[in-house]
C-alpha positions in Angstrom: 45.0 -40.3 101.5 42.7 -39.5 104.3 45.9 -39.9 106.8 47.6 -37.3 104.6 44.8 -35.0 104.9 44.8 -35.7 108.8 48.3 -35.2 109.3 48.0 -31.7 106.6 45.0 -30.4 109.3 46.8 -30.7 112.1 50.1 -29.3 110.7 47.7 -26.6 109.9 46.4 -26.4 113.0 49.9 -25.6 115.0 51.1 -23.8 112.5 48.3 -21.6 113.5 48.2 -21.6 116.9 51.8 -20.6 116.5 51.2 -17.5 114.9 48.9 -16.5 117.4 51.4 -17.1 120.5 54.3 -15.1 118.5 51.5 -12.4 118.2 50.6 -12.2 121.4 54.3 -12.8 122.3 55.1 -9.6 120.6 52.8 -7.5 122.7 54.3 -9.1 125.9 50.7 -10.3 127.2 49.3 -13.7 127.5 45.9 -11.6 126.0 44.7 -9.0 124.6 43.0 -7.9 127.9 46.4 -7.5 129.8 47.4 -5.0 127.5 47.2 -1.6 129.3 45.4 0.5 127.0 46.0 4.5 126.9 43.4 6.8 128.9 44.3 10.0 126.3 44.6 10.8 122.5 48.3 10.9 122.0 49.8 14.0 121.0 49.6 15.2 117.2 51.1 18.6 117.0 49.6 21.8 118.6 46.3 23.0 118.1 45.7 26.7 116.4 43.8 29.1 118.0 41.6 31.9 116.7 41.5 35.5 118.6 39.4 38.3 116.9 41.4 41.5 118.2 40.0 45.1 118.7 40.3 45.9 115.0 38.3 43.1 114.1 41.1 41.0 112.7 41.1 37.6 113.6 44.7 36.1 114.3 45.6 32.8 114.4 48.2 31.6 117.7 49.4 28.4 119.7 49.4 28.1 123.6 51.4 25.1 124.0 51.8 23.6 127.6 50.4 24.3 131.2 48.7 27.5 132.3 51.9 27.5 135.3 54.6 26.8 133.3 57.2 29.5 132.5 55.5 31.7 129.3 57.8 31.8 126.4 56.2 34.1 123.1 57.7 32.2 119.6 58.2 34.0 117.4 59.0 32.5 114.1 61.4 33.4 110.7 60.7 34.8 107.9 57.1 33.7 106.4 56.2 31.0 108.9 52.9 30.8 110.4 51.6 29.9 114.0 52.3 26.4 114.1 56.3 26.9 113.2 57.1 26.1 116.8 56.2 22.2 116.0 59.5 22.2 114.5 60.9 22.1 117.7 58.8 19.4 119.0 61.7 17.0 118.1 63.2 17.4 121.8 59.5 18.3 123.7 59.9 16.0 126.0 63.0 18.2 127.3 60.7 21.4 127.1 57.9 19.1 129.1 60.5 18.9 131.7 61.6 22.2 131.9 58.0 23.7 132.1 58.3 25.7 129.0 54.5 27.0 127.5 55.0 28.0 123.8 52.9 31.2 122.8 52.8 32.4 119.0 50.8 34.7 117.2 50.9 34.4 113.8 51.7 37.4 111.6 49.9 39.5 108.5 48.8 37.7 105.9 50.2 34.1 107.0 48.6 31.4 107.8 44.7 31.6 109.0 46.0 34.9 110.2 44.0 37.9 108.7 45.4 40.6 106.3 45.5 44.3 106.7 47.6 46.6 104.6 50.1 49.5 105.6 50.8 47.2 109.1 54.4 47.1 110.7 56.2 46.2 113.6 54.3 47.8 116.0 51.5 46.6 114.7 52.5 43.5 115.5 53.6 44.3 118.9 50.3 45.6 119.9 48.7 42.5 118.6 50.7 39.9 121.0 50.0 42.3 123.9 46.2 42.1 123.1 46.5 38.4 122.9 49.1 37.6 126.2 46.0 39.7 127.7 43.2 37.4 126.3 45.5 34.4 127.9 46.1 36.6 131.0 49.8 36.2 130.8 51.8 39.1 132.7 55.9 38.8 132.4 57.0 35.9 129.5 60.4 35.2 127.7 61.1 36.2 124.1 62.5 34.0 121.5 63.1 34.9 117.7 64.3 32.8 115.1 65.9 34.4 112.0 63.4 37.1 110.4 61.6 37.2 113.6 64.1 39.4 115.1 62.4 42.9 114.6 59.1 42.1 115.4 60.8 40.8 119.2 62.5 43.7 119.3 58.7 45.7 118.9 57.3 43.4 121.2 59.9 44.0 124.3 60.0 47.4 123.6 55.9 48.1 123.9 56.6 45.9 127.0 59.8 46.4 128.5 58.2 45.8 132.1 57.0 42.3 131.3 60.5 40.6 129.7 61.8 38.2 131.3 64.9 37.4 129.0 65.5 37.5 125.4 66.8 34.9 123.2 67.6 36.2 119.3 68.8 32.8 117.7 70.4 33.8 114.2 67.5 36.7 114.2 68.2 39.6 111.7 68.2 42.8 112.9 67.6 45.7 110.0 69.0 45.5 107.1 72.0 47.7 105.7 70.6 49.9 103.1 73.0 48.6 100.8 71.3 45.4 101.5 70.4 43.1 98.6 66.4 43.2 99.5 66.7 47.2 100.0 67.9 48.3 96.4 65.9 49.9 94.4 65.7 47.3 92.1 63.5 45.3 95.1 61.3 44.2 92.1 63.6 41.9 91.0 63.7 40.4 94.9 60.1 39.9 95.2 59.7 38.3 91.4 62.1 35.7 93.7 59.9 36.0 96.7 56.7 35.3 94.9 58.4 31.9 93.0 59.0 30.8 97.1 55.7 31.5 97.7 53.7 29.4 95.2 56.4 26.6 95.7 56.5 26.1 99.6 58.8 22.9 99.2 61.7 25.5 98.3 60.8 28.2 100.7 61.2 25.3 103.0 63.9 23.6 101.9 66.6 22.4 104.7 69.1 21.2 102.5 70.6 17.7 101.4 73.9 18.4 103.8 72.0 19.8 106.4 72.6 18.6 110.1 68.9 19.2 110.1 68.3 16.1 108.2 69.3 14.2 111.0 65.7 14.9 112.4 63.6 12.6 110.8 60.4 13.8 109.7 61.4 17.7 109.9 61.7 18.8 106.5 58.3 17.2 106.2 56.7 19.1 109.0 59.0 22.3 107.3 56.9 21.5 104.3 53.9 21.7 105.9 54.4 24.8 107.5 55.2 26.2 104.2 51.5 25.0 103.1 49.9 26.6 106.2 51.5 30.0 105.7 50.9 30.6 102.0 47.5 28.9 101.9 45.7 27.5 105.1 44.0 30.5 105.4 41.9 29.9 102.1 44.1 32.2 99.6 43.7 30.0 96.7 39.8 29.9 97.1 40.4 34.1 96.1 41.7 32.9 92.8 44.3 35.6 91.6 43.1 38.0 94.5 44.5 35.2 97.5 47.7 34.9 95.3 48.2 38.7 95.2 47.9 38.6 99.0 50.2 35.7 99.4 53.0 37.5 97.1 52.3 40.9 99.0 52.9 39.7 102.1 55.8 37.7 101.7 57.3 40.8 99.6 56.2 43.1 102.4 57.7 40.9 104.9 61.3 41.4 103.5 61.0 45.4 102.5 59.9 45.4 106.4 63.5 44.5 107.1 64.9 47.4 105.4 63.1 49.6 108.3 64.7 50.8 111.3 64.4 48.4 114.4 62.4 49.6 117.1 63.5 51.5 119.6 64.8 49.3 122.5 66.4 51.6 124.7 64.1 51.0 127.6 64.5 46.8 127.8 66.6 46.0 130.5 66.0 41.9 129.8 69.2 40.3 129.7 69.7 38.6 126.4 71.1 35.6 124.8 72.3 35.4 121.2 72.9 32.3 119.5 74.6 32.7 115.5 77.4 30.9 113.6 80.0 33.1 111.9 79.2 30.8 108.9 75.8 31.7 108.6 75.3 32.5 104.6 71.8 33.9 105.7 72.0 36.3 108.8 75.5 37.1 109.1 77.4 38.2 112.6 76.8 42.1 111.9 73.5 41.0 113.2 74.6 39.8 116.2 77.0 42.9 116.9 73.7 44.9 116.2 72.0 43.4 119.2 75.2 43.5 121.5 74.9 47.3 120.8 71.1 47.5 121.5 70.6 45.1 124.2 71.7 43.9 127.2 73.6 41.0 126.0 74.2 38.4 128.7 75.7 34.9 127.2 76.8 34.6 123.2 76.9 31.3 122.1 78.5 31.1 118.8 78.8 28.3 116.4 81.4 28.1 114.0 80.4 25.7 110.6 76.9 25.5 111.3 75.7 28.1 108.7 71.6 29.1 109.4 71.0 26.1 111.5 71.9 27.2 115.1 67.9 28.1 115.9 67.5 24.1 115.7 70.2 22.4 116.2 70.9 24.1 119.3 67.0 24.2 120.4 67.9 22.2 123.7 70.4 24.8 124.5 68.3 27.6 123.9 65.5 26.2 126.2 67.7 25.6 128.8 68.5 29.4 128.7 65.3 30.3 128.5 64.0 28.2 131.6 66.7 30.4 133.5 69.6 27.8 133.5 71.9 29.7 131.5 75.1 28.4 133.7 74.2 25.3 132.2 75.0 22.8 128.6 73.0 20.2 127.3 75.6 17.9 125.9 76.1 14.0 124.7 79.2 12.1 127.0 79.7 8.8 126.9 76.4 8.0 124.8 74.3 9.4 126.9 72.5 13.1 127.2 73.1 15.0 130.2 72.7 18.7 131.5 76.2 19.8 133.3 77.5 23.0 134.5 78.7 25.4 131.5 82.8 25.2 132.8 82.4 21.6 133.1 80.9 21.0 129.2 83.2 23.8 127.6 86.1 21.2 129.3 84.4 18.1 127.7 83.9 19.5 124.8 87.5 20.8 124.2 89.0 17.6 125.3 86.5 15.8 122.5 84.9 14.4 125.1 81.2 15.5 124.5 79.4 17.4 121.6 76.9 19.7 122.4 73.2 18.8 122.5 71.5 15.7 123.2 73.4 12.1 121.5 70.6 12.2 118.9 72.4 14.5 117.0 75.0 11.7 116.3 73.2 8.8 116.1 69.8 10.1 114.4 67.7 8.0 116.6 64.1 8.4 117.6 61.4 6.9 119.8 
């Protein structure tokens, strides 16, 4: 017996001491103290910043990236707040190399964002300028996603001077007044609107087939944005007051679109326009509306994509917007690789390379 309880200890005992080698096997070290620990916090999503503007409004905006890098102002879809441009964090270590700095300012109502009524496009416009003041940024780049089209369009037009280029990625224009959120019946739309609202896991909502999906984690950090618009800035704390205000301002967001675009006869930027003729969402009239009204440089068009061009072409449109426009991000061979725009429109036709980086066909992260 006590020979069986020997032999049992030092069974025990290896068994043991095995673990501990596969352990420290895993981590590749012979110890803990060869293990090369980090000298920063790692990166959780960008931080939001508070600017109280000459009205005495407080906004709520991101400056994402290094004071030298080219200045790009985000500037999101349709109720989104001023973190939206995390969902594009899924290929920021291509924006880290291309020396992109994010700036958005979050708009009325949205978001830790303050509220004022009877405020419009220009309103908006003036706000940005006061804050690319605060961060003393002079000439930037201009990027809208979907609903964020207008309020661009405001923006370069109080600034024509300081545009570098503008990027209008399936970004509505105005409207028709024949449009389904411009009828008369618009009570009906915002009955809609306000179910959204209360529910942002359906505002948000990417779709079971969409190529989106492939992006794992973003319909989460979708949802969350959702959240951050509707109630992050303490709505529900006002009882039925902060749910008024969420409901106006999503409402008033979409009657804005029934108004008349800003004037943008005086921007000279060149412009890129990114939209899929399959887009059930913003359709191509929108995209003819900014041919007419800009100085259109390069349309990239996306057939089958429907409203997902703003994302799944992100790579793309940062390339643009870092002043490579002669240039595609495409997957050959496996691999990702920038290569001249003649060269990728020839791989591409020969099926020899999709556009965008591989991870859009195999779904892999880090």
């Amino acid at each position: 017996m006590m020979n069986q309880k020997i032999r049992f200890s030092v069974v025990l005992a290896l068994v043991v001491i095995g673990l501990g080698a596969l352990a420290l096997c895993g981590t590749g070290n012979e110890t803990p103290t060869d293990i090369d620990v980090q000298e920063k916090f790692d990166y959780l999503g960008p931080v939001i910043h508070h600017f109280k503007l000459e009205s005495g409004k407080t906004v709520a905006f991101v400056d994402e990236g290094k004071k030298d890098w080219t200045p790009v102002l985000y500037v999101g879809g349709a109720g989104t707040a001023s973190r939206v441009m995390h969902l594009t964090d899924f290929v920021r270590s291509l924006r880290k190399k291309l020396q992109l700095r994010l700036i958005t300012v979050g708009r009325n109502g949205f978001g830790e964002t303050g509220y004022v009524p009877d405020w419009g496009y220009s309103d908006y416009a003036k706000e940005v300028k006061q804050v690319l003041n605060h961060l003393g940024i002079g000439e930037f780049v201009g990027i809208a996603i979907s609903g964020g089209g207008p309020y661009l369009a405001a923006v370069a037009a109080e600034m024509p001077y300081r545009i570098i280029s503008l990027h209008m990625a399936a970004a509505v224009s105005q409207s028709s007044q024949d449009g389904w959120n411009c009828k008369e019946e618009f009570d009906d739309t915002a009955k809609v609107l306000r179910r959204y609202a209360t529910h942002p896991l359906k505002w948000w909502d990417l779709g079971e087939h969409s190529a989106l999906r492939k992006v794992p984690s973003l319909q989460d950090t979708a949802n969350e944005d959702g959240t951050r618009s509707f109630y992050m800035g303490g709505q529900l704390a006002l009882e039925d007051a902060g749910k008024r205000r969420v409901e106006t301002a999503v409402t008033e967001e979409y009657r804005r679109f029934c108004q008349e675009v800003p004037d943008t006869s005086g921007v000279t930027a060149p412009t890129f326009l990114y939209y899929s003729p399959d887009d059930p969402s913003v359709g191509m009239e929108h995209a003819k509306f900014w041919k007419k009204h800009l100085s259109v440089v390069k349309e990239r068009y996306y057939p089958g994509e429907g409203h997902t061009v703003q994302y799944r072409h992100w790579s793309q449109i940062m390339l643009d917007m870092a002043g490579f426009g002669d240039y595609l991000v495409v997957c050959h061979n496996g691999t990702s690789k920038i290569v001249s725009e003649n060269e990728g429109k020839s791989m591409m036709e020969d099926d020899q390379a999709t556009s965008g980086i591989c991870a859009w066909q195999t779904g892999e992260r880090d």
